[in-house]
C-alpha positions as CSV (number, residue, x, y, z in Angstrom):
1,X,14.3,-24.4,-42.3
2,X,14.3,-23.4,-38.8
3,X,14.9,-26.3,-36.2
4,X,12.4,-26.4,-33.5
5,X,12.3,-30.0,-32.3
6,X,12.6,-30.5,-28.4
7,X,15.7,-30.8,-28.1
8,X,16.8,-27.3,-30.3
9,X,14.5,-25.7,-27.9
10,X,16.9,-26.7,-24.9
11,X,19.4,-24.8,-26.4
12,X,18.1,-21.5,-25.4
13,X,18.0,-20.1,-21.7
14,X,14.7,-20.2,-20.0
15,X,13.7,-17.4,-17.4
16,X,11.4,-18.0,-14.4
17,X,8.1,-16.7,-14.8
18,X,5.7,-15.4,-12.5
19,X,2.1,-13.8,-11.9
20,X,1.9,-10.7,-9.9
21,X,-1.9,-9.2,-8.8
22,X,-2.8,-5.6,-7.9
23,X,-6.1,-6.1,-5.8
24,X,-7.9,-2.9,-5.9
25,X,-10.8,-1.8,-3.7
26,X,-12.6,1.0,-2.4
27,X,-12.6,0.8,1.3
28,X,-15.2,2.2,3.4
29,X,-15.5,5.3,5.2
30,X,-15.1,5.5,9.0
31,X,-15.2,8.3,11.6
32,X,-11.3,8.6,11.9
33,X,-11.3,8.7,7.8
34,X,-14.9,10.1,6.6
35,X,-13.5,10.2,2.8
36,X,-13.9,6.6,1.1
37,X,-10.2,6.2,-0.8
38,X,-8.8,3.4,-3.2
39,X,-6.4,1.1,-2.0
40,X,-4.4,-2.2,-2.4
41,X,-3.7,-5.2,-1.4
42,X,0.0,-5.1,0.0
43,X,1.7,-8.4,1.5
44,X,5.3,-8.7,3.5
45,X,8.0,-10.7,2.3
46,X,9.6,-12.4,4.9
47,X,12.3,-13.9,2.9
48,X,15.1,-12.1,0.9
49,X,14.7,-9.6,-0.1
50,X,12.5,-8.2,2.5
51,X,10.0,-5.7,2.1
52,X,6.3,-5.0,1.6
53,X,4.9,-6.2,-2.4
54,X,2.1,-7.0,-4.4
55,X,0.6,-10.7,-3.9
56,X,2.3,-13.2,-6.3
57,X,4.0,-16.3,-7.0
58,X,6.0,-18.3,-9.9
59,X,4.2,-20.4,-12.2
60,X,4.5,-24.0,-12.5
61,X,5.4,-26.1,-14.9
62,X,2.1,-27.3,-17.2
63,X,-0.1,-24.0,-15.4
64,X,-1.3,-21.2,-17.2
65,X,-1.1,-17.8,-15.8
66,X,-4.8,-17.8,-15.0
67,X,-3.8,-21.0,-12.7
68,X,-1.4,-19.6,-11.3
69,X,-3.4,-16.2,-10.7
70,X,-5.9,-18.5,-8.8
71,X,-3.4,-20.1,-6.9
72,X,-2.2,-16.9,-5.6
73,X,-5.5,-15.7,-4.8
74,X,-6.2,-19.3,-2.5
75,X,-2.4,-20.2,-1.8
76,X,-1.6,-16.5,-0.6
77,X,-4.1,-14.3,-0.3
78,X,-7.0,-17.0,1.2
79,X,-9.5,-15.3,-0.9
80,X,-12.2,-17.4,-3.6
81,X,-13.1,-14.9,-6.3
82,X,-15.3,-17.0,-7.5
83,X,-16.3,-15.6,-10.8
84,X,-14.2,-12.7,-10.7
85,X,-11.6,-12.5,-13.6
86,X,-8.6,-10.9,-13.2
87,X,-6.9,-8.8,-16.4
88,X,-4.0,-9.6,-17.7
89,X,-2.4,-5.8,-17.8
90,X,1.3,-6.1,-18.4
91,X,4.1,-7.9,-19.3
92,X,7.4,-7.3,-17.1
93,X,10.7,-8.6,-18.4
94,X,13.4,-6.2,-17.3
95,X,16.4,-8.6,-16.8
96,X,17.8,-6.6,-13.5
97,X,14.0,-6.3,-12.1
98,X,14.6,-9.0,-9.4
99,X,18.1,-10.0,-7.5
100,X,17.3,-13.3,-7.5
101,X,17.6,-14.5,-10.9
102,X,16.3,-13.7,-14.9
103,X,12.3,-13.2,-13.8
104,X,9.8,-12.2,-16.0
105,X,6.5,-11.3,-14.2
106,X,2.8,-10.8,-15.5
107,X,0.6,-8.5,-13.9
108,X,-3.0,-8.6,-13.1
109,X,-5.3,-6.4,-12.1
110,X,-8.6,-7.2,-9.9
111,X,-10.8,-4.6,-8.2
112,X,-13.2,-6.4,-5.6
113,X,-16.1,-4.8,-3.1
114,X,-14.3,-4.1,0.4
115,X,-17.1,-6.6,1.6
116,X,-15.5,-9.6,0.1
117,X,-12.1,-8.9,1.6
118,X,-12.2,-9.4,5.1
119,X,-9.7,-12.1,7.2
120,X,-7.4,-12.0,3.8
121,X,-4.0,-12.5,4.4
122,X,-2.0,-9.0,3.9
123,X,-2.9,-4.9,4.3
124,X,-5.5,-3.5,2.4
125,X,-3.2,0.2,2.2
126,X,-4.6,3.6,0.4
127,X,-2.8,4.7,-2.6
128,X,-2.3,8.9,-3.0
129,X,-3.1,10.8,-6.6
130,X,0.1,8.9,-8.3
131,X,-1.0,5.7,-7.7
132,X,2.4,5.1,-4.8
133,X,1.6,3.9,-1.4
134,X,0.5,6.9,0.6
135,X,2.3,6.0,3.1
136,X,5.1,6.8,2.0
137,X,7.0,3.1,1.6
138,X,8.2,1.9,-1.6
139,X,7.2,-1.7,-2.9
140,X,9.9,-4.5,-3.6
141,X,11.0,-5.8,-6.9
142,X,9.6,-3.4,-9.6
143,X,5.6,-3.4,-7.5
144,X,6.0,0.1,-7.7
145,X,5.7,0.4,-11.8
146,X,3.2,-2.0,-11.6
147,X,0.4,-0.5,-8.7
148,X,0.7,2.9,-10.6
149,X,0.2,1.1,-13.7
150,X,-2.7,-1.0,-12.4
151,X,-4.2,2.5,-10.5
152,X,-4.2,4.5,-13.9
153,X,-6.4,2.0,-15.7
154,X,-9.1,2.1,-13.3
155,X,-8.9,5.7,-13.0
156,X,-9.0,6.1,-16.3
157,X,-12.5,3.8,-16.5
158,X,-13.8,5.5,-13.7
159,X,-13.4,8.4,-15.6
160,X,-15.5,7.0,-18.4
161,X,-18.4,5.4,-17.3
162,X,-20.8,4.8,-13.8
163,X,-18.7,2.3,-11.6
164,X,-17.7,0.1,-14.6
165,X,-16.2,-2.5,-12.2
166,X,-19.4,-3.3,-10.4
167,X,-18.1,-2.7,-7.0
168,X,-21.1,-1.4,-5.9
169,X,-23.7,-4.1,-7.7
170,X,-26.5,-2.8,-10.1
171,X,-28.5,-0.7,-7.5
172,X,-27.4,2.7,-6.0
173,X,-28.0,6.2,-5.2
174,X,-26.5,9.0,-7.0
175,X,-24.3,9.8,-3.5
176,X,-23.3,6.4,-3.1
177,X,-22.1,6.6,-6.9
178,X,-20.4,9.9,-6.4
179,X,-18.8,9.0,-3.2
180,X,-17.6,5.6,-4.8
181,X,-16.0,7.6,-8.2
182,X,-14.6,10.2,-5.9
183,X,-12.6,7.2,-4.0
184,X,-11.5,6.1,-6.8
185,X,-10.1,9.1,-8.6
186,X,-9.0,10.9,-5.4
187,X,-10.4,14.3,-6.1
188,X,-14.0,15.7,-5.7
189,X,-16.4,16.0,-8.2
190,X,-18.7,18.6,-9.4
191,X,-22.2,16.7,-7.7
192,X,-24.8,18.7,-10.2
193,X,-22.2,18.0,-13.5
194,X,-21.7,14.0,-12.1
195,X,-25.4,13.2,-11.2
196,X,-26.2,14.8,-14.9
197,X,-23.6,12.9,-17.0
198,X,-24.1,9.4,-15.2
199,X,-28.3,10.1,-15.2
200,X,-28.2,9.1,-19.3
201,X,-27.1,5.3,-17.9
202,X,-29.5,4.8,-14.9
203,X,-33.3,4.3,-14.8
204,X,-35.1,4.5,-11.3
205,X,-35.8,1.8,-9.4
206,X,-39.4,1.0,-9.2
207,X,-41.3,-1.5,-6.6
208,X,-45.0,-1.3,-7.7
209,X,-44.8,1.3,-9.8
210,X,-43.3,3.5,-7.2
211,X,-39.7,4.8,-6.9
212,X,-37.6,3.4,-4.1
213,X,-35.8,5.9,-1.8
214,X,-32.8,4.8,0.8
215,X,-31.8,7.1,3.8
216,X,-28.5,8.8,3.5
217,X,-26.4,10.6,6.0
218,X,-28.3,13.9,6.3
219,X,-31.0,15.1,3.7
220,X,-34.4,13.1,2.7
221,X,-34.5,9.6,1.4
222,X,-32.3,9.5,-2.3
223,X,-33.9,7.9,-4.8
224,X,-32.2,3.9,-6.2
225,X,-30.9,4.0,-9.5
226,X,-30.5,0.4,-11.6
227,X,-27.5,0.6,-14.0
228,X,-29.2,0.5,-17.7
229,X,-26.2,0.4,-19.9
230,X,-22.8,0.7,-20.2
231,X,-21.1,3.6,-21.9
232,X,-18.7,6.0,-22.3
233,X,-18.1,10.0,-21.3
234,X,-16.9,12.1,-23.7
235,X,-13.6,13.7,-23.0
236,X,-15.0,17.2,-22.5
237,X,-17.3,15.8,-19.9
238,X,-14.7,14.1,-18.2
239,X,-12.8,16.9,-18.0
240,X,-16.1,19.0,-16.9
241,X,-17.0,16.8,-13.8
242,X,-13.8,17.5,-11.8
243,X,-13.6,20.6,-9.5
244,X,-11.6,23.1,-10.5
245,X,-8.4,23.1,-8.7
246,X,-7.5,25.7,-6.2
């Protein structure tokens, strides 16, 4: 019979644990950068070791990691998410993954509108196709693993289905859709191929009976789609709403 009163359980060693969050959004375009692009929320240590990481903290005795994930997002970020949940993605327990001691960290993943994110504390920095920093830098710790971990899986639902994260509500035009998946995925998109497959998931937005129509840059008023249902591409039009590559 295996022991596992209080005291047996003192017996073995005991690792810190922490919480680590990628923040994902899509920021805006601007007349230096025309092109919307995904990026993350990136904060400096100041402290040994130095360097630029993912927002995060350890977790306290009696807290569970969503505590502790909301304590990192008021505590160190200054951000109420209200409602938002972040997703538990990963599990990180290499023994050598932080100088400092025997860490094991969980990672969450959280993708916000660009709207909600202004004042927070930190750099809201663009990621390139591989899901690194495009700048160039590399993150502390093992934040490296984690943001292209964290970049694949909403890639890979953005892929899927029309903006599955809700970053842009429940009412959009086809551009604005197009525009957001393209940030997202970091390559154009075939427009004729994309407004076809996501069509099947939107109805038109009517006031009075009549469709509603919103002014884009250039062209005439696009018509508002509301988001019907959720759903799923198949692979082969996945694969068929990319541009083919040069």
């Amino acid at each position: 019979m295996v022991d596992m009163s209080p005291s047996s359980l003192s017996t073995y060693p005991r690792p810190s644990v922490a919480v680590d969050v990628a923040l994902l959004t899509v920021g805006a375009a601007t007349d230096a950068d025309p092109a919307q692009r995904l990026k993350v929320l990136v904060q400096q240590r100041t402290s040994t070791p130095r360097g630029p990481v993912l927002p995060g903290r350890f977790v306290r005795e009696g807290e569970t990691f969503a505590d502790a994930v909301a304590a990192t997002f008021s505590e160190k970020v200054g951000l109420d998410i209200g409602g938002a949940e972040p997703r538990l993605l990963g599990m990180y327990d290499d023994p050598q993954r932080d100088e400092r001691g025997w860490v094991l960290s969980a990672l969450h993943v959280l993708a916000l509108p660009s709207s909600m994110l202004e004042g927070i504390e930190g750099q809201l920095l663009a990621v390139d196709a591989e899901g690194h920093l495009a700048d160039g830098r590399s993150l502390e710790f093992d934040h490296d693993d984690m943001l292209i971990s964290a970049v694949r899986r909403m890639r890979r639902h953005y892929e899927e289905s029309p903006d599955p994260y809700r970053l842009l509500g429940d009412t959009f035009t086809l551009g604005q859709l197009r525009d957001l998946h393209e940030g997202v995925l970091g390559e154009p998109l075939l427009k004729d191929t994309f407004n076809r497959r996501m069509k099947q998931y939107l109805t038109e937005k009517l006031v009075g009976g009549e469709p509603v129509r919103e002014h884009e840059t250039g062209g005439r008023p696009a018509l508002v789609y509301n988001r019907t249902k959720d759903g799923t591409l198949t692979e082969r039009e996945r694969r068929r709403l990319l541009l083919p590559r040069r």
